[in-house]
C-alpha positions as a printed NumPy array, in Angstrom:
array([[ 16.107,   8.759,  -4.918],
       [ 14.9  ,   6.311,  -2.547],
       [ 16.283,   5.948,   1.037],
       [ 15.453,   2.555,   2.25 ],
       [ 17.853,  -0.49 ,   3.216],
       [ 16.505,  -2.954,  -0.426],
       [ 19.688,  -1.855,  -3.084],
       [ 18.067,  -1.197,  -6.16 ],
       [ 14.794,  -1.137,  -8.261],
       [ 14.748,  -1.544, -11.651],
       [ 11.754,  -0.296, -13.469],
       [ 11.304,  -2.201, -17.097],
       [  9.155,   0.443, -18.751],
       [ 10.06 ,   3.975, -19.351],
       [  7.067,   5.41 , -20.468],
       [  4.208,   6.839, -19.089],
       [  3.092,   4.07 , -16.456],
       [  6.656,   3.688, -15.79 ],
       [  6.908,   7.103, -15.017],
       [  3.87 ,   6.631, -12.436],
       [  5.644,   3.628, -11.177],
       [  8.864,   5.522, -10.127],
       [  7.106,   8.311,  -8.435],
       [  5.495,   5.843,  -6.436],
       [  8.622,   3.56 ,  -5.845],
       [ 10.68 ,   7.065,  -4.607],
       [  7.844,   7.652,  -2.399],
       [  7.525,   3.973,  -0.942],
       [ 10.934,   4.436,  -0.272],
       [ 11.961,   1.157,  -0.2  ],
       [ 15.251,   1.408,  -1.983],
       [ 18.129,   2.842,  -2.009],
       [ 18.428,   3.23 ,  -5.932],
       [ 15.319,   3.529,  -8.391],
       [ 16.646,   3.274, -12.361],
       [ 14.499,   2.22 , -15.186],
       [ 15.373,   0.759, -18.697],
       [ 13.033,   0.05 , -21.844],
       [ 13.243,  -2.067, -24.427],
       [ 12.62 ,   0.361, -27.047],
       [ 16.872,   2.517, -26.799],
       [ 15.3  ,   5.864, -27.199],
       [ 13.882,   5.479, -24.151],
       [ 17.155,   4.224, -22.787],
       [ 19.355,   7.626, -21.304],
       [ 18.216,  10.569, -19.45 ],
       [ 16.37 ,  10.673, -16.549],
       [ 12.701,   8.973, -16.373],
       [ 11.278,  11.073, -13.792],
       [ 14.343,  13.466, -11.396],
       [ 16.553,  10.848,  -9.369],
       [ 15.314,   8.282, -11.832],
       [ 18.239,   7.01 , -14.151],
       [ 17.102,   5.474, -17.568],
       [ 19.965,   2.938, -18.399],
       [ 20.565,  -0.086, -21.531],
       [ 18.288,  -2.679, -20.472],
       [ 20.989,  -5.922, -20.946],
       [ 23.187,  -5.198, -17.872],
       [ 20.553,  -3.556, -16.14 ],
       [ 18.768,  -6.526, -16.088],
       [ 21.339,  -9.103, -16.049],
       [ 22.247,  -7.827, -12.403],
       [ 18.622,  -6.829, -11.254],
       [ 17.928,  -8.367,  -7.893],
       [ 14.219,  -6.109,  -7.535],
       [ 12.65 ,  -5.849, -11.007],
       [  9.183,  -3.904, -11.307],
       [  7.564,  -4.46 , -15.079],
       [  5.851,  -1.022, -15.41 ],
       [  3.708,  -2.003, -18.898],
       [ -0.302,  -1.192, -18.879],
       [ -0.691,  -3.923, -21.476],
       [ -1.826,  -6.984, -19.25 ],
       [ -0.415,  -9.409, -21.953],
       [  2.729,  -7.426, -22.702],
       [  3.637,  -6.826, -19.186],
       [  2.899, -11.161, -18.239],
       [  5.522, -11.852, -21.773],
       [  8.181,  -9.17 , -19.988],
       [  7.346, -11.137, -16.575],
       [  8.11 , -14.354, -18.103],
       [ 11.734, -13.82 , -19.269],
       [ 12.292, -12.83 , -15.243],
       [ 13.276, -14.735, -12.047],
       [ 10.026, -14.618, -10.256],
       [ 11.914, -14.158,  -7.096],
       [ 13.045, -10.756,  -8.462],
       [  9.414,  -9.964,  -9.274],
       [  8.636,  -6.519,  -6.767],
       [  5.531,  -4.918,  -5.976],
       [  5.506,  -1.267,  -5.099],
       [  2.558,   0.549,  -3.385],
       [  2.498,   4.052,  -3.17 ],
       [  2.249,   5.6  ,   0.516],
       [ -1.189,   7.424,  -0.196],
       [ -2.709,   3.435,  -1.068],
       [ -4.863,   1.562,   1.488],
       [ -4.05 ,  -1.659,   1.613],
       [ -5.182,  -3.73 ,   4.372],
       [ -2.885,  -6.156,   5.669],
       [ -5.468,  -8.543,   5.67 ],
       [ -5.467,  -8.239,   1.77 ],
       [ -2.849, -10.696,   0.001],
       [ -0.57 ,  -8.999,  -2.838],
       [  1.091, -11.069,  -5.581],
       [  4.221, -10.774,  -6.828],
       [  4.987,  -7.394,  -9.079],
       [  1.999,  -5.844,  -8.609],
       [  1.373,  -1.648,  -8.638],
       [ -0.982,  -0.027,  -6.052],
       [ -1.291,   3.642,  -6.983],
       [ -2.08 ,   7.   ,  -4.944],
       [ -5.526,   6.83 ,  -3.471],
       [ -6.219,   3.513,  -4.588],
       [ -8.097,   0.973,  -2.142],
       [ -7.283,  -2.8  ,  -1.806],
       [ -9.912,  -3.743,   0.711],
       [ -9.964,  -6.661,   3.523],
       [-10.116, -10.272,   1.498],
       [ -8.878,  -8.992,  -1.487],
       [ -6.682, -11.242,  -3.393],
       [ -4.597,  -9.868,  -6.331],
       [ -2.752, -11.74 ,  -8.24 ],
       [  0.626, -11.418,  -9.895],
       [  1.317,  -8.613, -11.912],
       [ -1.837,  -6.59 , -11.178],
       [ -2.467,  -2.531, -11.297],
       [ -4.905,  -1.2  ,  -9.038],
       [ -4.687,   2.367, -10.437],
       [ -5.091,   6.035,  -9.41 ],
       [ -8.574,   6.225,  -6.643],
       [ -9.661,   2.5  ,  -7.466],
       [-11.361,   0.549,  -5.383],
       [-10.971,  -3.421,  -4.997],
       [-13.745,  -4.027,  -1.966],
       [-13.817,  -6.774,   0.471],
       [-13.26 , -10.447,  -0.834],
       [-12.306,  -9.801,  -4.419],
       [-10.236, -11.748,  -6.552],
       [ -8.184,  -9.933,  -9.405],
       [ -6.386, -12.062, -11.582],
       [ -2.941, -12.039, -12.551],
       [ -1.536,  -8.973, -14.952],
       [ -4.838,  -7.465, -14.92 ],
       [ -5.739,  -3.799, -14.748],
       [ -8.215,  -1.874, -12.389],
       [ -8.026,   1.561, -14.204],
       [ -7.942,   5.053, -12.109],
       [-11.14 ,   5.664, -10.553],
       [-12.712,   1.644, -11.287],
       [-14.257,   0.158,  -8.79 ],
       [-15.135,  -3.355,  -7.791],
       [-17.556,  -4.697,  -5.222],
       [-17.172,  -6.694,  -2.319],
       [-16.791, -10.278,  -3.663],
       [-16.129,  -9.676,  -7.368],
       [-13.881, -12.144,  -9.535],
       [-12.154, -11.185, -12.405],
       [ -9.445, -13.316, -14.512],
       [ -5.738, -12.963, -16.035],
       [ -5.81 , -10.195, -18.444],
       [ -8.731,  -8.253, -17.728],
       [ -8.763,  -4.368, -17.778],
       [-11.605,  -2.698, -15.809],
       [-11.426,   0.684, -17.766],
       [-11.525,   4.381, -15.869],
       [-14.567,   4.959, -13.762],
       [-15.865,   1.538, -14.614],
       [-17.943,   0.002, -11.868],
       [-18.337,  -4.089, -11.228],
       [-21.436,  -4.927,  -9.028],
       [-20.778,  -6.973,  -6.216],
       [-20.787, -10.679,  -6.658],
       [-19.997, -10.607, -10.232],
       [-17.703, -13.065, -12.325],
       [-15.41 , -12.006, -15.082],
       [-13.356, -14.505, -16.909],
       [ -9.633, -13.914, -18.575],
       [ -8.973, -11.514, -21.575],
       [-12.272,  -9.091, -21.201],
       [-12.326,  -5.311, -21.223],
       [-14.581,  -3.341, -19.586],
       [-14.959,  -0.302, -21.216],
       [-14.723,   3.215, -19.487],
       [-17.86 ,   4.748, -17.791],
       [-19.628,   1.135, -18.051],
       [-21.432,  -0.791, -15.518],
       [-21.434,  -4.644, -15.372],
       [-24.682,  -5.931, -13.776],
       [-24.344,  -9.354, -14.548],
       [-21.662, -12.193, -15.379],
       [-19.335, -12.058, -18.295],
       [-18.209, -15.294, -19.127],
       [-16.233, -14.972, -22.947],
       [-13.604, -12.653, -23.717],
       [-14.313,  -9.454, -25.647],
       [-14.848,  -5.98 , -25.265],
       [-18.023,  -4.868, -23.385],
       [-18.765,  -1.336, -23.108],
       [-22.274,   0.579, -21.884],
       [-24.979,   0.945, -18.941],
       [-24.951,  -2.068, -18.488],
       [-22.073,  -3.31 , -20.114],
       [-22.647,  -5.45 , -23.138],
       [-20.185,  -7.577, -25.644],
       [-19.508,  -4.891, -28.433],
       [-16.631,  -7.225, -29.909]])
């Protein structure tokens, strides 16, 4: 359970990211109380992770104050964000993250273990910067999207809403990526990707 002086967390996602997300939350140690709830019941008693209640979602979130949405879907977790007071919109970071403080973090996003948010860096709301990514110097991430464990993006990359930068995916400095594109994992985008689609391959090319 967390020890800080914030009351509560609630997690809205209790599965596998969510899990993540609570690990990381406990070990911020922000607040006082982590729980989580799910919109699916099954996944609404037990424990998420130890000293991580799962509770019903409509009290839970009815009396939220900190709310964490803890979906990898980009466009599932901006719907979930939508329905929520953007005040009560939290970002957690785990401990083992660099983030520089010269970096500027939206609202709800999630900054895992060994990740790297870089000097300049801009991320917007709702954005994942998974396990050992790297966001480099002067990059702009739009809102809900996804840097996937071990991605990386060079200094002065743009990418839209909705994008997801798959594992071990690698963006070349400079480049442009507009909203609702996936970059498959393992490829390598060389050069500017300006429709949505799935693009996949050394370098990365549209594939649908």
């Amino acid at each position: 359970m967390a020890s800080g002086s914030l009351p509560k967390l609630l997690i809205l996602g209790a599965g596998g990211h969510g899990r993540v997300v609570a690990d990381a939350a406990q070990r911020q140690g922000a607040w006082r109380v982590v729980e989580a709830t799910d919109r699916d019941p099954a996944r609404c008693s037990g424990e998420l992770i130890a000293g991580v209640s799962r509770v019903e979602p409509r009290g839970a979130l009815a009396g939220a104050v900190a709310v964490h949405v803890a979906i990898g879907d980009g466009r599932a977790r901006q719907a979930e964000a939508a329905t929520l007071d953007p005040e009560s919109l939290s970002t957690v970071v785990h401990p083992q993250a660099s983030v520089s403080p010269h970096s500027s973090v939206g609202p709800g996003c999630f900054v895992a273990a060994q990740a790297v948010v870089a000097p300049g860096a801009r991320l917007g709301a709702g954005v994942i910067v998974n396990h050992g990514a790297v966001v480099d110097h002067d990059c702009e991430v739009g809102s809900f999207s996804h840097v996937a464990p071990q991605a990386a993006l060079g200094g002065g990359v743009r990418i839209g809403d909705r994008v997801l930068v798959g594992t071990g995916a690698c963006v070349l400095p400079g480049i442009r990526i507009c909203d609702d594109v996936t970059v498959g994992a393992g490829s390598v985008v060389r050069s500017p990707i300006t429709q949505s689609g799935v693009y996949a391959g050394v370098p990365a090319r549209r594939i649908r």
